[in-house]
N, C-alpha and C positions, 0 to 999 in steps of 0.2 A: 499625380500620375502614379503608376501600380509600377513596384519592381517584386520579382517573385523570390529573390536573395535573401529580404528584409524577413526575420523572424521574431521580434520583440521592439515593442515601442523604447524608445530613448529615454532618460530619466527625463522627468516634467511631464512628460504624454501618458494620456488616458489610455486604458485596455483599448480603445478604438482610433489609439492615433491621435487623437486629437489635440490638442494644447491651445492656452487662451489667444488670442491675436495679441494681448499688450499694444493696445493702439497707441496708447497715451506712453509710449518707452521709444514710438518711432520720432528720431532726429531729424530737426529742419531741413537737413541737407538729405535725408531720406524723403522726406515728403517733394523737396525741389526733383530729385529724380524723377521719383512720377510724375510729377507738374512737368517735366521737360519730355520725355516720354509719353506724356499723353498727350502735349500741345501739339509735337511732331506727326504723333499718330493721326489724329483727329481730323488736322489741314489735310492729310494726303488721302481720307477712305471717301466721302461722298465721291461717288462715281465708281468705287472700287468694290464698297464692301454691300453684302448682301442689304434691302429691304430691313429686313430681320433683325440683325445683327444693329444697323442702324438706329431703330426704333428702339430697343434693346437699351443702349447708350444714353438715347434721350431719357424714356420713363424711368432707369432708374437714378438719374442723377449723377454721374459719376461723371462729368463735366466740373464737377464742383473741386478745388484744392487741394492737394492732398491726398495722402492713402487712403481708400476708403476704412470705414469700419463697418466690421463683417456684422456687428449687430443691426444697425441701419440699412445696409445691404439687404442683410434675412429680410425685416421687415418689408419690403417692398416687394422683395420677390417674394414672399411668401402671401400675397394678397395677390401675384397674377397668376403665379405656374404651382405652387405649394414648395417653391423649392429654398432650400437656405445654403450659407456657404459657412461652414465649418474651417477653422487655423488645424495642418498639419505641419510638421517640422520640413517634409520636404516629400520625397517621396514614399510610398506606404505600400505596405504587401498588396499582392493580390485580392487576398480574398477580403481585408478592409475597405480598397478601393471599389472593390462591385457591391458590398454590403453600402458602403454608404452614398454610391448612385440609385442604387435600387428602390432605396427609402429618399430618394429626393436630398440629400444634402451634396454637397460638391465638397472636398476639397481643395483647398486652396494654401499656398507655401506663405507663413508669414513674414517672411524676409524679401528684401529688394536687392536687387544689382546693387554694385557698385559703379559710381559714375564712367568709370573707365570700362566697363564690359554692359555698357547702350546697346550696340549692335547684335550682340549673340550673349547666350549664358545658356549653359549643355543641360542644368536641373534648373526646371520650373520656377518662378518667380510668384513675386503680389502682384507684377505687374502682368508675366504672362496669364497666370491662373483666373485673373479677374480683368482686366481691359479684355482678352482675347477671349474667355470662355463665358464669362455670367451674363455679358448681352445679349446670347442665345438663348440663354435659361427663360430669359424675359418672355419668349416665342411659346406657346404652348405645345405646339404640334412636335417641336425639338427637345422641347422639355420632356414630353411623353418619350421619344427617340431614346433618348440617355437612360430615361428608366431601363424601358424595353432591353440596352443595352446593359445594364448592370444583371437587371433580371436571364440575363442570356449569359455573359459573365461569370455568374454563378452556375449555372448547370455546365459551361462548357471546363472549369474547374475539374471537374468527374470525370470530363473526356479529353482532357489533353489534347486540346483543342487551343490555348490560351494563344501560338502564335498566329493561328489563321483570325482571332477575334481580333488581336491586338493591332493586325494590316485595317480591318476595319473602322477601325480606331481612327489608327494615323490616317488613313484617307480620306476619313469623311470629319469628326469633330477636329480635329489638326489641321489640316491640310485641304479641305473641301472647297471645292467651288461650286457655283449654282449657275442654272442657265434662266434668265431674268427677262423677262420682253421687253426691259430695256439693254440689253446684252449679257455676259457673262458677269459674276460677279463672286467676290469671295468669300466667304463663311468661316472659315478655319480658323482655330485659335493659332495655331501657328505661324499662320500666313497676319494676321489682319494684328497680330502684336507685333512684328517686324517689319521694319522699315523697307527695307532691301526687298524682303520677299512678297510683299506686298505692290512693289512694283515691278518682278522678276513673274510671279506666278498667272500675271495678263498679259504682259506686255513685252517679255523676251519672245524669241524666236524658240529657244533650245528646247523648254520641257515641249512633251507629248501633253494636250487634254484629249480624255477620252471619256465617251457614255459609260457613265457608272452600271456594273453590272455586280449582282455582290458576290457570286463564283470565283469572275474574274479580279475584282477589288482583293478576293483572302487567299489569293496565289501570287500575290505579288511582291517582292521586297522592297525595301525602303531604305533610306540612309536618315539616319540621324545627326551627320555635319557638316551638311549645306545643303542648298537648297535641291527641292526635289526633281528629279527629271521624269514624273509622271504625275500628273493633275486630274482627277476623275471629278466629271459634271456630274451634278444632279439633278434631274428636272423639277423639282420641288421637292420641301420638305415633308410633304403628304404622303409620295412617293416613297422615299427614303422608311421611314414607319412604317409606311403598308409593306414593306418590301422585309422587316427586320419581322413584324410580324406574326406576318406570315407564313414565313421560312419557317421546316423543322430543320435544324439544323443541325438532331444528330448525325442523320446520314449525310446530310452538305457534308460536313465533318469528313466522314467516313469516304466520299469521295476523294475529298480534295485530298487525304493522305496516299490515295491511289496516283495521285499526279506529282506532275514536276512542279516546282515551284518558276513563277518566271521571273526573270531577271529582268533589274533596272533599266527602263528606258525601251522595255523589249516592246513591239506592235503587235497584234495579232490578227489574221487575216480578217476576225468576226466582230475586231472592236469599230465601235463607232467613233470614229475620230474629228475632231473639232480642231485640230492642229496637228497637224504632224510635224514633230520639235527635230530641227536641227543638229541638235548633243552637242554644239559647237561649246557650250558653256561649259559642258563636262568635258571635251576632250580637248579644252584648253588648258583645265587643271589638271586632265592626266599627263600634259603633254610639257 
C-alpha cells in the first residue's frame, strides 16, 4: 500500500521500491504461519468469499505449503491477467504505488506476522498482500479495475485528490463486497485475509451495507483499527470498471471538495441499503 511521508527507498531497495523476496531466507516457523493462516482462512471463505476471489485461489495454486514465491506466483498470473507481484519492504510512496498498479505489477510486503499478532497487524503482510489481494488479480475484469485505478492514481497526484481516491480504495479492493445470485459475498483483501472480519462483514448486525455508488463511496471516511461500520455492495465486477471508466473524475474531484465529507456509520436518505447496521459493535467500544 501507498503512504505519501515515504520519500526515498530504504537501503537494499531499488529506485522503484523494490527488493528481492529471499524466498529461500524464509524460516520454518515463518512458513508454518502461513500454513496456519491459510488453513484457518480457507475452511471458513466458501460460502463467504466472492466467485472470483475463489477461483483466484484455486488456479493459482496457493493451496500448496508455505509462502509462496513471487516468481512462480508472476508466472501464472502472468499467462491469465499480465499481472506479476513484485517484493516491497512494506509500504511505498504514492506515486510508486500507482506507477506500478498501472503497469500491472502489485506489490507486495516480504515479511510475515509474527505468530503472536494472527488476528491483526496495522502494515501489510505476505500474507495480507497475497492470500487477500493476488486472487483477484487472477479475474480479468478486476485486473483491468486496479489498472484503470493506478492509471487514475496518477493524474489525481496533480489534483490533490489522493484522499477521495484512497476512500475508494478502502472500499472496494480492501473492504468490498459483491452482491452474488447466490447472496452477498466478500471481495476485499481486507476482509477475506481476517478471520474476525470475515465473519463480522456478513453476518454481524452493526455495520451498514449499502449500493456502491462512487460519489458517495469518496465522501466517506473510514477507520483503519477495527473493523468497519460501513460495507458498500457491488453489483459486479463489470459494473465497478464501467463505472471507474467512465468517470471524468476531475470535476467528480472538484465537487466532492465543494461538500462535506460523511461520517462513519452515517445513512443517507438516497443510499440504497441492504442492511441497515445497528452500531451496537461500535458503541459498545465507545462505551
Amino acid at each position: 500500500m501507498a503512504d505519501a511521508n515515504l520519500l526515498t527507498p530504504p537501503p537494499g531497495a531499488a529506485a522503484d521500491w523494490t527488493v528481492p523476496q529471499n524466498w529461500a531466507h524464509y524460516t520454518p516457523e515463518e512458513h508454518a504461519t502461513w500454513d496456519r493462516l491459510f488453513a484457518r482462512q480457507a475452511k471458513m471463505l466458501p460460502g463467504r468469499a466472492s466467485d472470483a476471489y475463489l477461483r483466484g485461489l484455486d488456479v493459482l495454486k496457493l493451496s500448496r505449503p508455505g509462502i509462496p514465491d513471487f516468481e512462480e506466483l508472476s508466472d501464472r498470473l502472468m499467462k491469465l491477467t499480465g499481472w506479476q507481484v513484485v517484493a516491497v519492504p512494506g509500504l511505498v510512496p504514492d506515486d510508486v504505488f500507482f506507477d506500478h498498479m498501472a503497469n500491472r505489477r502489485f506489490v507486495a510486503g516480504n515479511f510475515i506476522r509474527r505468530p503472536d499478532q494472527l488476528d491483526y497487524l496495522q502494515e501489510p503482510d505476505v500474507f495480507h498482500d497475497v492470500f487477500g489481494h493476488v486472487p483477484m488479480l487472477a479475474d480479468p475484469v478486476f485486473a483491468d479495475y486496479l489498472v484503470a485505478y493506478g492509471k487514475g492514481g496518477q493524474r489525481a497526484l496533480g489534483l490533490d485528490a489522493l484522499k477521495y481516491l484512497g476512500r475508494l480504495y478502502w472500499y472496494t479492493v480492501e473492504f468490498g463486497l459483491i452482491a452474488e445470485p447466490e447472496g452477498m459475498r466478500i471481495y476485499g483483501a481486507g476482509i477475506v485475509s481476517s478471520y474476525a472480519e470475515s465473519r463480522f462483514a456478513l453476518d454481524d448486525a452493526s455495520p451498514n451495507r449499502i449500493g456502491f455508488d462512487l460519489a458517495r463511496v469518496m465522501r466517506t471516511d473510514y477507520r483503519i483499527d477495527d473493523f468497519q461500520q460501513n460495507y458498500f455492495v457491488i453489483p459486479s465486477f463489470d459494473e465497478l470498471l464501467r463505472v471507474t471508466v467512465e468517470t471524468d473524475f476531475a470535476p467528480l474531484y472538484a465537487e466532492l471538495k465543494q461538500q462535506d465529507d460523511i461520517p462513519i456509520a452515517t445513512l443517507l436518505p438516497e443510499d440504497i441499503v441492504f442492511t441497515r447496521g445497528t452500531q451496537q459493535y461500535a458503541l459498545a467500544k465507545a462505551g
